[in-house]
Structures are given as structure tokens and as C-alpha cells.
N, C-alpha and C positions, 0 to 999 in steps of 0.2 A: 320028067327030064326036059322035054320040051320047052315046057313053062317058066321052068330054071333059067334056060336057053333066054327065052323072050323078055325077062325080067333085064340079065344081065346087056340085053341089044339096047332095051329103053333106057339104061345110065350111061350106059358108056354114047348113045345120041342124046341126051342132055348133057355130059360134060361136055361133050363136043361141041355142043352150039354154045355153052355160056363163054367156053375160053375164046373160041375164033371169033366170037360177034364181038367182042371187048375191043375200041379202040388202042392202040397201041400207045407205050409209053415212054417219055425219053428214058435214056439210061444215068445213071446215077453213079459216083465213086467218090472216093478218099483220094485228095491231094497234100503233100507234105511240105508246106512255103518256107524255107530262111529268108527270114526279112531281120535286115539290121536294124536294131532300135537308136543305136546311140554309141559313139568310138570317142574315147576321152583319156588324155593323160593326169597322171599325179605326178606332178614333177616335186626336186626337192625345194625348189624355189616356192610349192607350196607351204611347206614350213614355214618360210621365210617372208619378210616383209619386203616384195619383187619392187617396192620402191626403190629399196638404200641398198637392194643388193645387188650387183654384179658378176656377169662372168668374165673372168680374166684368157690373154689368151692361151694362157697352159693351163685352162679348163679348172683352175682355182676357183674361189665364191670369194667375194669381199665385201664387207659391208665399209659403207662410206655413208659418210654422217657430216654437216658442217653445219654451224649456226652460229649466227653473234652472239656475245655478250651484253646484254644490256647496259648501257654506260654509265658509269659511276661518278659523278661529279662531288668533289670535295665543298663547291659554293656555300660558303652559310657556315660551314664546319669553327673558322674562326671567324666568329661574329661579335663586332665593335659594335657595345649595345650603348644606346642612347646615354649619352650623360648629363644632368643635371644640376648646376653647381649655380652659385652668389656669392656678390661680394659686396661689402660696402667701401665709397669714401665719405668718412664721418669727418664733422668739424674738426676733430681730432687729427686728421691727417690734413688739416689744410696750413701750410707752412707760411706762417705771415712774420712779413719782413720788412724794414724800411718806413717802419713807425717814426713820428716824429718824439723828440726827446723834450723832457721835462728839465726845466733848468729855474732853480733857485740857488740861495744862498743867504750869506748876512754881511753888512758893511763893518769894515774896522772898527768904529763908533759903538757897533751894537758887540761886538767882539770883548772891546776893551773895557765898556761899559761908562765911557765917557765920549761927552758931545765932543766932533772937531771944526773948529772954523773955517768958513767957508774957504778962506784962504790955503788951508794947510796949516799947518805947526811943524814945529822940529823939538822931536821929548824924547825924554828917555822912558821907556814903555821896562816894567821888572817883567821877569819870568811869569807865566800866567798858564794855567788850565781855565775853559769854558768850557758850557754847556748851553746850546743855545736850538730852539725849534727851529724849523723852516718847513715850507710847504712847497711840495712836487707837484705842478698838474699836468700830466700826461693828454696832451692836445686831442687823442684820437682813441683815449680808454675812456668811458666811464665806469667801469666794472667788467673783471677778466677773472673767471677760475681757469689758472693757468695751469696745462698739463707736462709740459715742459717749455723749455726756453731759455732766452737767456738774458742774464743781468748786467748792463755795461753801465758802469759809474766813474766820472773823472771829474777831478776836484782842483779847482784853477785858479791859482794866489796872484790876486792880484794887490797885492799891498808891497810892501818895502820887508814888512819883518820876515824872516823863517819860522816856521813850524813842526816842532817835531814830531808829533804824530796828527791823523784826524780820522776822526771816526763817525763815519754816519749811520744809526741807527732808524732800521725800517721798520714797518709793521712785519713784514714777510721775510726780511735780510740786516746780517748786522755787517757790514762793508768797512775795512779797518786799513789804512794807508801808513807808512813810514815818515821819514821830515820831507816834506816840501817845502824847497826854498823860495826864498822871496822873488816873484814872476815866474814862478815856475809851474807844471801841473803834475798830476798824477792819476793814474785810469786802473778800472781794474775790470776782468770780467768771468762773472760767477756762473754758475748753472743756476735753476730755477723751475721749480715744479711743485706741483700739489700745494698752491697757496692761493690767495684771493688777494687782488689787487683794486682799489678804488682809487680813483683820482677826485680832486687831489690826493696827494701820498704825503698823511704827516709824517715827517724825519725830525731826529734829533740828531743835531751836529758837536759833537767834542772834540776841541783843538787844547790844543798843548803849544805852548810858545815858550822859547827860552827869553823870550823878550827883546832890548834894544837900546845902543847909547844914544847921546843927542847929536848922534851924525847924523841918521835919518830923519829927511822931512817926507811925512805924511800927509797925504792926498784926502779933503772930506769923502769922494767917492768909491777908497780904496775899499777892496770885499775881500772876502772869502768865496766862489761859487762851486756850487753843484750840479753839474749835469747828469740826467738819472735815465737810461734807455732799456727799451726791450726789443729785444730779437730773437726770431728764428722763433716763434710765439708758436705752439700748438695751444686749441682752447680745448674747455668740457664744456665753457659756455659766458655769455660776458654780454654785455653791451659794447662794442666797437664800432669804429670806423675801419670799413677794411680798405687797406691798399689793393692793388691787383696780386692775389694770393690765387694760389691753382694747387693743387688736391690730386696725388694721380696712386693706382692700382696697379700691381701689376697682375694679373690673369692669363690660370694654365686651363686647356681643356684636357681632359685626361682623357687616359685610355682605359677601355674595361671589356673584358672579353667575356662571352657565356659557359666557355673552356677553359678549363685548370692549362693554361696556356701562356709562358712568358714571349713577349715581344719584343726583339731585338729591332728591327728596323719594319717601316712601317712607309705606303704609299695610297694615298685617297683617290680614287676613280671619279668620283661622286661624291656629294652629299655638302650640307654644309651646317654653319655654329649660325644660331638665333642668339641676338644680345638685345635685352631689353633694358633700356634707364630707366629707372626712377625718379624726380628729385621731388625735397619734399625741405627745399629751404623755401623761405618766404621771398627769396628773390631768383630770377631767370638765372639760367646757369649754364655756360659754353660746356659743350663735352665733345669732346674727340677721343676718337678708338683707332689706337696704330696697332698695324699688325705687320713684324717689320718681317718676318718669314715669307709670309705672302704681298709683300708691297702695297699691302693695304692702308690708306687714312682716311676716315672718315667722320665728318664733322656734323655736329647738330645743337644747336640752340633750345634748352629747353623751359618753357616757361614755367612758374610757381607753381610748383604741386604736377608738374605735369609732367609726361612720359613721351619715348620716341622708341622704335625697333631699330634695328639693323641688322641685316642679313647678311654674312661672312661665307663666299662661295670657296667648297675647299677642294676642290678638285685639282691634283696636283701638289696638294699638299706632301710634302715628305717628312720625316721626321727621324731619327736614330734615339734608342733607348737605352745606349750602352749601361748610363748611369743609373737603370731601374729608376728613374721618377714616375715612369708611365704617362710621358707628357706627350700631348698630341700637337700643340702647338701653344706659344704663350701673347698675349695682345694685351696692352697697357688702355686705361680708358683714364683719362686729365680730364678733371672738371673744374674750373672757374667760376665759382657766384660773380653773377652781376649788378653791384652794388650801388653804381652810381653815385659815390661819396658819402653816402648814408649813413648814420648810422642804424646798426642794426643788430636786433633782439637774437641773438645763438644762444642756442640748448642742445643739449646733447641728443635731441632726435634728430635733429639736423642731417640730412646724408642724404650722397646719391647711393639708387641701388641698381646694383649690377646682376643679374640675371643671362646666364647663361646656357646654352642646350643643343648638343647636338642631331642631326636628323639623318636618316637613311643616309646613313654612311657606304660608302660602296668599296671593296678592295681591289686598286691595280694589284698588289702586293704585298705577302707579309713575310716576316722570317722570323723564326723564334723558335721555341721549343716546348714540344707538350707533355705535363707534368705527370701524365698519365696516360695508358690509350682513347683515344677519342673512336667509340661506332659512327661511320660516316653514312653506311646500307648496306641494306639487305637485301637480296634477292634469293627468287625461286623458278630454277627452272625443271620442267617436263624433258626428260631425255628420250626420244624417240623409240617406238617398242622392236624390239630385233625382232622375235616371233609377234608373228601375226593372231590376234583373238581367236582360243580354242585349240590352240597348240598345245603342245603340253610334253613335257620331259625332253627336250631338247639340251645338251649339255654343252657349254661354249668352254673351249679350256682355256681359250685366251682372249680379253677385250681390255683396250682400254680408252677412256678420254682425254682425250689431251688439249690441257688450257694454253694457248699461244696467249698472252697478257702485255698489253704496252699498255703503261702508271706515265702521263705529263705531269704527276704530282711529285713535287720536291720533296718529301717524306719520305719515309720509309712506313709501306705499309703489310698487313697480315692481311692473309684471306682463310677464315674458317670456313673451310667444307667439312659440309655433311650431305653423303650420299646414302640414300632411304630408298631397298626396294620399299613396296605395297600390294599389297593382296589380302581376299578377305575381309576389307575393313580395318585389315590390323598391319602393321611395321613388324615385316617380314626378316628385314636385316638391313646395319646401319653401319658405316665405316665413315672416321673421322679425319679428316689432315688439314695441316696449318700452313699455309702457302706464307712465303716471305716474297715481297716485293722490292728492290732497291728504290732509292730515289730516283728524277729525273734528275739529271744534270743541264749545266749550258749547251751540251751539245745537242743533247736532242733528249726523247723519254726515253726511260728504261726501257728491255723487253726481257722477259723470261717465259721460259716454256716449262710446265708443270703435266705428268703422265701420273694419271689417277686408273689403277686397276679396279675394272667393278663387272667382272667375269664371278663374282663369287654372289655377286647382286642378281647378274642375270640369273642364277642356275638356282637360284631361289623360286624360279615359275612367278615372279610378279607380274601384275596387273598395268604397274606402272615404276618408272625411278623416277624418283627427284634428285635435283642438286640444289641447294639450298647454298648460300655463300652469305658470310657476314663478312665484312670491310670494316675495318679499323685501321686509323694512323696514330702514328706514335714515333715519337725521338724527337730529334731535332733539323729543320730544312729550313726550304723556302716554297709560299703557297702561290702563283699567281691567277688571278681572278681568269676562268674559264678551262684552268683542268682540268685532266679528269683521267679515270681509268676504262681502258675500255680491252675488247677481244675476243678470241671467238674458241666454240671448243668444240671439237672436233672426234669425233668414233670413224675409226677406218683402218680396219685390220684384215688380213686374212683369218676366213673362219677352217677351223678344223671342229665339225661337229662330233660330240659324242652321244652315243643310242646304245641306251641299254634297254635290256630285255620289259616288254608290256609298261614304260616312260612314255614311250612317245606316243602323240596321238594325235590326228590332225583334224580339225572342224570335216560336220558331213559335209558328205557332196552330194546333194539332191538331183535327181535325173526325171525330168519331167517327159512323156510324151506328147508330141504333138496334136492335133487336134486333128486332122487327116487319120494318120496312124492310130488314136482311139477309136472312127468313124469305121474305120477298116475292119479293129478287130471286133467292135460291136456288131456289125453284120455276120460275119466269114467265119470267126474263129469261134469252132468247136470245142477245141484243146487244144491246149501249147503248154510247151516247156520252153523254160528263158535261161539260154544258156551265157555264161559269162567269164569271162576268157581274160584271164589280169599278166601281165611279164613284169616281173621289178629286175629292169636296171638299176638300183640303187648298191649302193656300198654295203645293205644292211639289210638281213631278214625284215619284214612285217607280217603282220597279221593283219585282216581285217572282217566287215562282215557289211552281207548285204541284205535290206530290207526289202520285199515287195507289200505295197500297201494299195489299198483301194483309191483311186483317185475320181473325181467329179468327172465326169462324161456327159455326153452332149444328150438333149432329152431324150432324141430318138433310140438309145443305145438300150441295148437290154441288160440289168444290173446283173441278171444271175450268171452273163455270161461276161462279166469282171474279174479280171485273175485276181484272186483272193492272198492270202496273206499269207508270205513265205520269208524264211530267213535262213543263209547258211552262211558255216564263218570258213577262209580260206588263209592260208598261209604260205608265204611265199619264200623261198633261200633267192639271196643274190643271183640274178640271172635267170631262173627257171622259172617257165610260165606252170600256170595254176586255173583251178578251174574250180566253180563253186557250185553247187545245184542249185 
């Protein structure tokens, strides 16, 4: 028992001395922190695109949108395309006049067929027919293919007897006269073409005489003559002598458009007519170009074979089409060979040539009417996105664009819209309408305002809209150089949103911690639970759901003591807060 005794004295003095010799140790506990991580709203202006949206002051949301139009100019639409045109003045148009005249004939003696004394005689002469030559030499033909002209012949008695008829026969004309009495004459004047003239010009002359008593005394020198002329001479070709003969054209510039477009009246800005001669006689040749529209004359001497330009400035030119010629302006070019008394060798290639061409024509003005619709352009525009990227099921019941449009164009023009959501890759939904424009008038340009509904495009969930517009004019106005269409279109409505049930969805919200706050809970934090606390003031139930995820922490930190990966979903009624694990 003893023993017993002294066993249990020796443990209970060794626990005794190990606990008391033991340095003492600080004390240790469990603390429990709320530390706020992070306080954030979702407001509904997150839906929305917080650019173009507004709050109004009766706590309404407006979307407001404004943007120009790209401006549309008609310039070019009616375009006066280059013209190209010639002309000749051929020998044939050169009008020669004031030739000198051939004159023959035959004496009494060669008539009657008997010699008379120098003196004269006094006989009685019977009734008689003749037939007698003569020869014509034309002072200033040697040879003429005549294209027209004309033929003057007059036949001049000079003897004592009467004559009842005479007749002269030509190579080219047979020329037939009634009685010429004694001292008397007689002319005639014929047309004349498609014949060949040489000179001299053999003729035969037939006279008819009723004869004579021996009351009349006769003269040895008494005759019969012939005067034989040509005028108003067009050639194909000849030997002549020309007089001062002049040749003139008259020349239109036309009008020609790239549009099935008639032109009533017409005004040039700009541009002008190149006229170039030609000649290609063997002699110099005067030419002048009047342009009596424009107050233009201008002159130039051109020598053999040789050429000259001239430049026709048209600015300012006007013109009216009523009579459909399509004439832009008409100018006369007169050329005159210069001959020098010469004679000289014509052929039918003889000719100036006239060459004419319009250039960069420019338009103050036109008026007319287009025979068809004419596309003037196109455009495409990006209409601004209402929901913001990541949105989704937001339902708009009412939007629309509205085109404000002022046309300075005198026509009357269409605007084809086509409005195309997109999404996907693919054309989601497409709606089509025909906008009608009035003309400008003098008073000023038109304006109309055009309300295109595309509420039915937004609620499609696109990616993007387009508006696409094509421009055409058509009917009948007036264009002037520098209109155009231009305007602005505009989105700005009151929104009334609609949310139906698991639609709507808004891009995440990523919520980073700090880098202090990682630092903190890498050291400290044992455990924690992340509580989170959401209130929807919105008009409308949501759902949501929150992710914890492992994020990158600073080297020192301990990974195992990283909140690991949690998700819970919460849902919220109008007003009542909520709380997620």
C-alpha cells in the first residue's frame, strides 16, 4: 500500500514540473469580419444604349437619334454627251455669177445669101427660111460640167427686115423665139443642168423672114446677133475663170443626251464647239465662221491644201427645243477661193471641210422630260443600335424613323427604302416603302417629311439595321446645275418597354477584387461565406445568377486558401430584395 502510495507522489511530481516549467503561451480565438467586397447597380439604362437614351422629367426613357443624310446630287444625271458632226462646202455649192457673155451672130449678106454693096442697096428681099452656124466663145469657160444654172440668150435685129421666128440650136439647149421685128430684140432665160459646156459653143441659127418691098434700104453691116450667158452657175467640175464666188454652210450643233431624256430648253455653263477647216482647192481660200447667237465672226485665210482651228467659247449659250430639232446652236462657215483671175482646173473633190465637236459641256440649266425613271443613287445607312451588345429580348412596341427631306431638284423624285434588320449572318426581316418627292419650285425646294415604322425590325433582336435608299427622278421639271437632295433622319420616341418571361438578358457584369483585398484574404481568411444582397426597383420580375470563380492572386498568397467555385441563381419580384448563397 505504501508503495502504491509513492508510485502515485512520483507522477503527480513529474506532471507537476513539466506543466509549470512550460513557458506560457499567447491565447488564440475565432474572429468573424463583414468586409464589403463591392456595391453596384443594374440600372434599366443598362439595357439600353446610355448614349441616345434619356430621362425625361416625368421619369419617362426617350430614345433620341439624329443624323444627316448623305446628299444626293443630280449633277451628270442629264448629260450633253460630246457631239461629233461635218460638213462640206463642195464646188457644187459655190454660186458663180457675173460671167462675161458670149456674143456672136451672122450678117444680112450671110442671111440672104447674097453679097451687099458697100454702099447699101434698096431690094425687094421674098419670104425666106435660113439655116446658118455661128460660133459662141464664152470669155471665162473653157470647159464647165454644169450642175445647175442658168441660161440667158437674146437675139438682136439689127437689119431693116422682120423676122418671124428664130431659133438657136445648142449642143446642150434648143432656145426658140417668136417675130422680132426689125431693130428690135428678144431674150429668154432657161434653167440649165446636168450638161457639158465647151467654148467655143457651136450653135445653129434658124430664121424665118417674111421678106421685104423695095422701100427698104439695107445697110452692108446689117446682122442678126446672139448673145449667149450663163449664171447662177453651180459646177461638178470645168476649167473656168472664177469671178469673186463665195460657197457658205449652214451648221447645227446638236444635242444628245446619255438619258432617254427630251429637252425643252437648255442653258451652257461651260464648255465649248472645236471647228476645224479643211480646204483642199488648189487655191487659198477666205473662210469665215458667224455665229450670230453668240455674236461671234471669225475669220481666217487658208492656204492650199491647208487647215485652221477655231475655238467657239459656249458659256452662256441658251437655246429652246420647242421644235424637237435638238439643236444646240447653228453657225454658217462662207468660204471664198482665191483665184486671182486664173483660170483654174475644179473637180469634184474640190471642198472645204468642216469639222465639228463639242467639249465638256457644263449645265447652268435644263428643262425637259424624262422618258423614263432615271437612278440618280444609292445609299446605305447603319441606324444606331437601341439595345446595347448582349442584350437580348427586349420588346419595343413603338419606334420610328423619321425622314425630314428638302429635293432643290426640279423633278419629281421616288425614294425606295429598304429597311433590313441583320443577325446571324443572315436578313432577319425586311420592310419596303416608296417615298414620293415633289419638285422644287421658284420659290424655294420642296420639303416633306416621311415616318417609317421599324419597331417590328428592332424586336427581331438584330445585330444591326440598315437603311438602304435608292433615288430615282422622273416626269417632267427643270434641273439646275448644283442641286440636290439632301436631310436628316431622325429616331426619337418615347420607349414603353416590353419583358416577357426568361427574353430578356443583359451582358455579364464582371466584379473583380482588388489587389489589397486578395492580399488580405490570402493571409487572414480561414473561411468565409459571400453573402449577396440584390433589390430590383424595376417595373419587372428578373432572374439572375452569380458565379464565383478562382481568380490570379499575388505570389505570396496561398492558393488553397482561394474561394473556390460557386454558383447560385436568385430571383427577384418588383421591389423585394433577394439574397443568393
Amino acid at each position: 500500500m505504501k508503495g502504491y502510495q509513492l508510485v502515485l507522489a512520483f507522477v503527480a511530481f513529474v506532471l507537476v514540473g513539466v506543466f509549470c516549467l512550460r513557458p506560457p503561451e499567447l491565447p488564440q480565438w475565432d474572429t468573424t469580419v463583414n468586409v464589403p467586397l463591392y456595391a453596384g447597380t443594374f440600372r434599366l439604362g443598362d439595357l439600353l444604349d446610355s448614349s441616345r437614351f434619356r430621362a425625361n422629367p416625368d421619369s419617362t426613357i426617350q430614345f433620341s437619334w439624329s443624323d444627316s443624310i448623305g446628299r444626293v446630287s443630280a449633277d451628270g444625271v442629264v448629260d450633253i454627251i460630246e457631239v461629233s458632226e461635218n460638213s462640206t462646202i463642195g464646188l457644187a455649192d459655190l454660186l458663180i455669177v457675173g460671167l462675161p457673155v458670149a456674143d456672136g451672130g451672122r450678117g444680112l449678106d450671110e442671111l440672104l445669101g447674097r453679097p451687099l454693096p458697100d454702099s447699101g442697096a434698096k431690094m425687094t428681099i421674098p419670104p425666106f427660111t435660113v439655116t446658118v452656124d455661128c460660133s459662141l466663145e464664152l470669155p471665162d469657160v473653157e470647159f464647165a460640167e454644169v450642175a445647175s444654172g442658168l441660161l440667158d440668150v437674146t437675139v438682136r435685129n439689127y437689119t431693116g427686115l422682120p423676122f418671124d421666128s428664130v431659133t438657136l440650136v445648142l449642143p446642150f439647149a434648143r432656145v426658140a423665139f417668136g417675130a422680132v421685128v426689125a431693130g428690135g430684140s428678144v431674150g429668154r432665160r432657161l434653167p440649165l443642168g446636168g450638161c457639158h459646156v465647151r467654148s467655143p459653143v457651136t450653135a445653129q441659127l434658124v430664121v424665118a423672114s417674111p421678106g421685104a418691098g423695095d422701100t427698104i434700104v439695107f445697110a452692108k453691116g446689117d446682122s442678126l446677133r446672139v448673145e449667149l450667158g450663163l449664171d447662177s452657175l453651180t459646177l461638178v467640175s470645168g476649167r473656168v475663170r472664177l469671178p469673186e464666188v463665195s460657197g457658205g454652210r449652214f451648221c447645227r450643233v446638236g444635242l444628245a443626251t446619255s438619258k432617254p431624256f427630251r429637252i425643252d430648253s437648255i442653258a451652257v455653263k461651260d464648255g465649248r464647239c472645236r471647228v476645224r477647216l479643211r480646204n483642199s482647192f488648189s487655191v487659198p481660200v477666205a473662210a469665215r465662221l458667224l455665229v450670230p447667237q453668240l455674236g461671234r465672226d471669225h475669220r481666217r485665210e487658208l492656204p492650199a491644201k491647208g487647215e485652221t482651228t477655231i475655238e467657239v467659247d459656249l458659256a452662256g449659250c441658251e437655246a429652246g427645243n420647242r421644235s424637237r430639232t435638238n439643236c444646240l446652236l447653228e453657225f454658217e462657215v462662207v468660204a471664198e477661193p482665191l483665184s486671182a483671175g486664173e483660170f483654174l482646173d475644179l473637180t469634184k473633190q474640190d471642198r472645204l471641210t468642216i469639222d465639228w465637236l463639242t467639249e465638256e459641256l457644263g449645265l447652268a440649266y435644263v428643262a425637259g422630260e424624262f422618258q423614263r425613271p432615271v437612278y440618280i443613287a444609292s445609299r446605305l445607312e447603319t441606324l444606331p443600335p437601341i439595345l446595347p451588345p448582349g442584350v437580348r429580348g427586349v420588346r419595343i412596341p413603338e419606334a420610328d424613323v423619321v425622314l425630314d427631306l428638302e429635293s432643290g431638284i426640279g423633278f419629281p423624285l421616288e425614294l425606295l427604302v429598304d429597311l433590313v434588320a441583320h443577325g446571324d449572318g443572315r436578313e432577319l426581316r425586311r420592310e419596303q416603302r416608296t417615298l414620293y418627292l415633289p419638285p422644287a419650285r421658284d420659290e424655294g425646294p420642296s420639303r416633306t417629311t416621311h415616318v417609317l415604322p421599324v419597331e417590328n425590325l428592332i424586336n427581331t433582336g438584330p445585330e444591326l439595321v440598315t437603311l438602304e435608299y435608292h433615288t430615282r427622278i422622273l416626269g417632267q421639271g427643270r434641273y439646275d446645275a448644283g442641286a440636290g437632295l439632301k436631310g436628316r433622319a431622325t429616331m426619337s420616341t418615347p420607349m414603353r418597354l416590353a419583358f416577357e418571361d426568361d427574353t430578356v438578358a443583359g451582358p455579364a457584369r464582371p466584379v473583380t477584387l482588388s489587389a489589397e483585398h486578395r492580399r488580405l484574404i490570402a493571409r487572414h481568411l480561414v473561411e468565409a461565406e459571400v453573402t449577396v444582397r440584390v433589390s430590383n426597383h424595376l417595373p419587372a420580375p428578373f432572374a439572375g445568377w452569380l458565379r464565383l470563380a478562382p481568380a490570379p492572386v499575388d505570389s505570396g498568397a496561398r492558393p488553397d486558401l482561394t474561394p473556390g467555385h460557386g454558383a447560385g441563381r436568385y430571383r427577384l419580384r418588383d421591389g423585394d430584395p433577394g439574397r443568393a448563397p
